[in-house]
C-alpha positions in Angstrom: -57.0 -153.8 -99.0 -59.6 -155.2 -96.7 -63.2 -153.3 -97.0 -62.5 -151.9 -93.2 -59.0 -150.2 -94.0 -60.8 -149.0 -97.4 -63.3 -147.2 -94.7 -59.6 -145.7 -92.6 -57.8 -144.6 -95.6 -60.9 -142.6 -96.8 -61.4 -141.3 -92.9 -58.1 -139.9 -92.8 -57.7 -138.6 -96.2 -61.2 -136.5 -95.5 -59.9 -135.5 -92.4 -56.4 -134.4 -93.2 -58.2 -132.5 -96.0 -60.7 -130.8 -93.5 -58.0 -129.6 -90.9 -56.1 -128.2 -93.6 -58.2 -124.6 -94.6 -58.8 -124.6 -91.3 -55.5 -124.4 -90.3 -55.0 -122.1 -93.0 -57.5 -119.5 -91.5 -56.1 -120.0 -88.3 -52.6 -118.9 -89.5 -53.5 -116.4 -91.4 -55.6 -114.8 -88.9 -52.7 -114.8 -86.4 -49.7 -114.3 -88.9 -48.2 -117.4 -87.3 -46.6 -117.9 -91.1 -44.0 -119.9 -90.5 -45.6 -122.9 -88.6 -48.4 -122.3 -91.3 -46.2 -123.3 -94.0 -44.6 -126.3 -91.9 -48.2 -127.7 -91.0 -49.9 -127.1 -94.3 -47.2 -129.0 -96.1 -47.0 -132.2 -93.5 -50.8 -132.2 -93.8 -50.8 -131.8 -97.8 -48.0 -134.8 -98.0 -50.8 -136.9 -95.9 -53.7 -135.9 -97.9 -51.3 -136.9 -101.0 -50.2 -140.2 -99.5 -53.7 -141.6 -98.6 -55.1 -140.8 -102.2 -50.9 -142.4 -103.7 -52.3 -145.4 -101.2 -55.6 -146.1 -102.9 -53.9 -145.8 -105.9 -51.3 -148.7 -105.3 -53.5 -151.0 -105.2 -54.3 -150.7 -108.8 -51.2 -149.1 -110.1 -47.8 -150.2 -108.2 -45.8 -146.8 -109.9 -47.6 -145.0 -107.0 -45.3 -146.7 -104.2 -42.8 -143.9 -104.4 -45.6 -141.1 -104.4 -47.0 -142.7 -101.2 -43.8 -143.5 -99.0 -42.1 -140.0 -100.1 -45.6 -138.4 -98.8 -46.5 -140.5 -96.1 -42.3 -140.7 -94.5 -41.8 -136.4 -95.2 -45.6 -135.4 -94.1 -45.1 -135.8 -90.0 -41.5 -134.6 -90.1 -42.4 -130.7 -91.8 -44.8 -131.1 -88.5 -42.5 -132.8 -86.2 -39.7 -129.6 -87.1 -42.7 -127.3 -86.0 -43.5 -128.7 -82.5 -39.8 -128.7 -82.2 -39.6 -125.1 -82.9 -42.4 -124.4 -80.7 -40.1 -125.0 -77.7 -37.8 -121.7 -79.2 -41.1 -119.4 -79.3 -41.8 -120.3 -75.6 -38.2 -120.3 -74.7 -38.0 -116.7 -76.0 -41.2 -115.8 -73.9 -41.1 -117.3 -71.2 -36.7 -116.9 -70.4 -34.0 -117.8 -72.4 -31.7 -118.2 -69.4 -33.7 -121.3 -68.8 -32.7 -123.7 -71.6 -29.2 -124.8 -71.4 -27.9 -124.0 -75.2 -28.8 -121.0 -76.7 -32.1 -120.5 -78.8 -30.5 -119.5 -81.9 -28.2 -122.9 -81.7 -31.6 -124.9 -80.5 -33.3 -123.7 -83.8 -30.6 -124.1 -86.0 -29.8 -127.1 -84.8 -33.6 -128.7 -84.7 -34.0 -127.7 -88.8 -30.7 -128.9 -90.0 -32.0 -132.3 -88.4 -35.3 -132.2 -89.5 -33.8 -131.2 -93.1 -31.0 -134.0 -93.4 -33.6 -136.4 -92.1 -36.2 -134.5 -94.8 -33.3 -135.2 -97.6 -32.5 -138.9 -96.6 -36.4 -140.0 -96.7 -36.7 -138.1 -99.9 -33.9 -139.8 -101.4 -35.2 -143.8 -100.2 -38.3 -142.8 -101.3 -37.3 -142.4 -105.0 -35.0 -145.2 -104.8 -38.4 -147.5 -104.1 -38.9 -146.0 -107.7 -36.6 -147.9 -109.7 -38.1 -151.1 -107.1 -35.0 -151.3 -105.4 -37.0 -151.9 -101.9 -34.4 -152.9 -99.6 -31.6 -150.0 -100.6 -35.4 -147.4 -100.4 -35.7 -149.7 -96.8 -32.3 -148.9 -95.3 -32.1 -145.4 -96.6 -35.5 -144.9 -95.5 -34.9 -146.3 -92.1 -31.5 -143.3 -91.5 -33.7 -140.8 -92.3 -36.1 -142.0 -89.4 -33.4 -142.5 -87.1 -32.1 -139.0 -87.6 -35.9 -137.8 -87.1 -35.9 -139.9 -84.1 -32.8 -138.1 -82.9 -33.8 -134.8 -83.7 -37.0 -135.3 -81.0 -34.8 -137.2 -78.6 -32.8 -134.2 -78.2 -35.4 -131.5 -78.5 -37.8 -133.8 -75.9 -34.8 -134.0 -73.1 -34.3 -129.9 -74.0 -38.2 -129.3 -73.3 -37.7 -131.7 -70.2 -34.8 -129.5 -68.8 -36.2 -126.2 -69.7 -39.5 -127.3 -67.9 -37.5 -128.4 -64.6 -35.6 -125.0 -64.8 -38.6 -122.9 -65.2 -40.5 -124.5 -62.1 -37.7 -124.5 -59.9 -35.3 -121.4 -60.7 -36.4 -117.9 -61.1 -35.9 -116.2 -64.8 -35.2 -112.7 -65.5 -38.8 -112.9 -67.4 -40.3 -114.9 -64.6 -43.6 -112.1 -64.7 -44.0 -113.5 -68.1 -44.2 -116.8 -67.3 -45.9 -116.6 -64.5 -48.9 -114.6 -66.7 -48.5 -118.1 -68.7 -49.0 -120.2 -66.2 -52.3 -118.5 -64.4 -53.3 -118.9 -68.3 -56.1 -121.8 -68.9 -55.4 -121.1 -72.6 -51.6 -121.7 -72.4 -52.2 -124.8 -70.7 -53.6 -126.5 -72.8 -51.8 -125.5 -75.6 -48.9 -127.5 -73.5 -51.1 -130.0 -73.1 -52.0 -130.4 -76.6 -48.1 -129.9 -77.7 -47.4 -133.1 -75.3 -50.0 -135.1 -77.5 -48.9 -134.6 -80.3 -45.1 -134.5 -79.5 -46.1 -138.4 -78.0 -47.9 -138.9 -80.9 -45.7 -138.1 -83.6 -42.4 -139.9 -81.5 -44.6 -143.5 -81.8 -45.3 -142.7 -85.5 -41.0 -142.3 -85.7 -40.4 -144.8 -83.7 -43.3 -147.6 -86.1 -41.3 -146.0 -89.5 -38.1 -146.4 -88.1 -38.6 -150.2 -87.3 -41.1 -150.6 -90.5 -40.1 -147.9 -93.0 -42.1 -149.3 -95.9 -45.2 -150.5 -94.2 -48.1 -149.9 -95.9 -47.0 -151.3 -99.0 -47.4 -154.6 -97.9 -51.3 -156.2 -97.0 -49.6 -158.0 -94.3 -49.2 -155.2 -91.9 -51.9 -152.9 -93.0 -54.0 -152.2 -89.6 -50.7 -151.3 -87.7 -49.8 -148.7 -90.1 -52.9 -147.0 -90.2 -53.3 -147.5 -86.4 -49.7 -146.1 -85.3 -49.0 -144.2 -88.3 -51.9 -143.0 -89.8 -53.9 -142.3 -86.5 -50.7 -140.6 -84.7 -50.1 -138.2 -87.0 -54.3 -137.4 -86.7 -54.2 -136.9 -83.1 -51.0 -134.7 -83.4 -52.3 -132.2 -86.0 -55.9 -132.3 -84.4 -54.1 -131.0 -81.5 -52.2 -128.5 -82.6 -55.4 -127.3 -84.5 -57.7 -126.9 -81.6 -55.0 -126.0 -79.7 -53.2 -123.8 -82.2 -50.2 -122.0 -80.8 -50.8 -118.7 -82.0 -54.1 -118.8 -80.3 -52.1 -119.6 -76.7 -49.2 -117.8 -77.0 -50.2 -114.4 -79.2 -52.2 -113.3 -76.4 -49.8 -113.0 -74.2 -47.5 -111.3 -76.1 -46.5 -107.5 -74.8 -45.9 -105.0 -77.4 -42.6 -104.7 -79.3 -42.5 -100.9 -78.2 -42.5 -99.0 -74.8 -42.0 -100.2 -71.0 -43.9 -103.0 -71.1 -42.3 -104.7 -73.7 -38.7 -103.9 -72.5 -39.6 -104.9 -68.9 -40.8 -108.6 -70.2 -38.3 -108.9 -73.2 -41.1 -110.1 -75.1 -41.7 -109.8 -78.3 -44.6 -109.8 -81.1 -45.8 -113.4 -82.0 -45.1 -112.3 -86.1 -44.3 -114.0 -89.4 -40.9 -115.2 -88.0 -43.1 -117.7 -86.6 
């Protein structure tokens, strides 16, 4: 490891670990405790796989600690920015996506967990130093994380059209959204890191145990490392529960049944 990616790795380990009580507080504070408990564990795996990274230079029984943590870390966040799309669905109309929520959201973690399960699995096959079985295995998992954005990008895309074009029986709520500064960029900063995390998948799924290797170092930590970075730095200045909870009706009364909105609560 060259003296300059010595410098990266540290950067990113100290920043993954800075974001992460601060997300913490953030959740907390808005009971947003389900996308707490996605983002604290994909930032924990990459604060785990920059200190398994260090390690392997000195010690190679760290390779499967640092490809299960740095392969699992951006797809707990990746299923979170998916589910985003439900939470504004629900707000915002659910006449205007094309399949229904519940099918969206069970659909988007059963993706995220098979892909979860096969990066998992290659990862503790690079145990026993069987590299190219941990490669290929490796590589599915990214494909079916791939495939699991594909579809939940070209949802987003239709739901966006339909919202803009076609009138919703929540359209007061989302018009309220859209007169919203906040809101905007909250989409703004869910674009980033939705970009940012799909050229991440799309680097592992051609090089799925990069970073191992000296000879491709810089790319890794360029369109790994620093893609995940700008994806959770954007979904912590631009936290979702900050943009979205304040638009939220009550769950009780007139209001709430002439919006069908509900609380932002811990089912988030």
């Amino acid at each position: 490891m060259t003296s300059s990616n010595i410098y990266a790795t540290a950067f990113y380990l100290t920043t993954f670990a800075i974001l992460l009580p601060i997300q913490l507080s953030i959740g907390l504070q808005r009971k947003t405790y389900t996308f707490l408990a996605s983002i604290l564990l994909g930032l924990g795996f990459e604060i785990l796989s920059y200190v398994a990274r260090i390690l392997v230079y000195s010690n190679h029984d760290y390779i499967a600690v640092y490809l299960v943590s740095i392969t699992i870390g951006p797809t707990f966040i990746s299923a979170e920015i998916s589910l985003c799309l439900a939470e504004i669905v629900d707000f915002c109309g659910t006449d205007l996506l094309p399949v229904p929520v519940r099918m969206y959201r069970v659909a988007s973690l059963l993706a995220h967990s098979i892909a979860l399960g096969l990066q998992t699995i290659g990862s503790g096959v690079s145990r026993v130093h069987y590299m190219e079985t941990a490669a290929k295995i490796l590589q599915t998992g990214s494909t079916v994380h791939l495939i699991a954005m594909t579809v939940s990008i070209t949802l987003a895309s239709v739901f966006a059209r339909n919202a803009y074009t076609r009138p919703s029986k929540h359209q007061t709520s989302f018009n309220s959204l859209r007169r919203s500064h906040t809101f905007t960029a909250f989409i703004i900063g869910l674009i980033m890191s939705t970009v940012a995390i799909l050229i991440r998948t799309l680097y592992r799924t051609v090089k799925p145990t990069s970073g191992i290797d000296g000879s491709d170092e810089t790319a890794c930590l360029v369109l790994d490392g620093a893609m995940v970075l700008v994806a959770c730095l954007a979904l912590t200045m631009l936290h979702p529960g900050v943009a979205l909870r304040r638009h939220r009706q009550p769950s009780k009364g007139p209001s709430a049944a002439k919006h069908g909105a509900k609380p932002l609560d811990d089912e988030y």
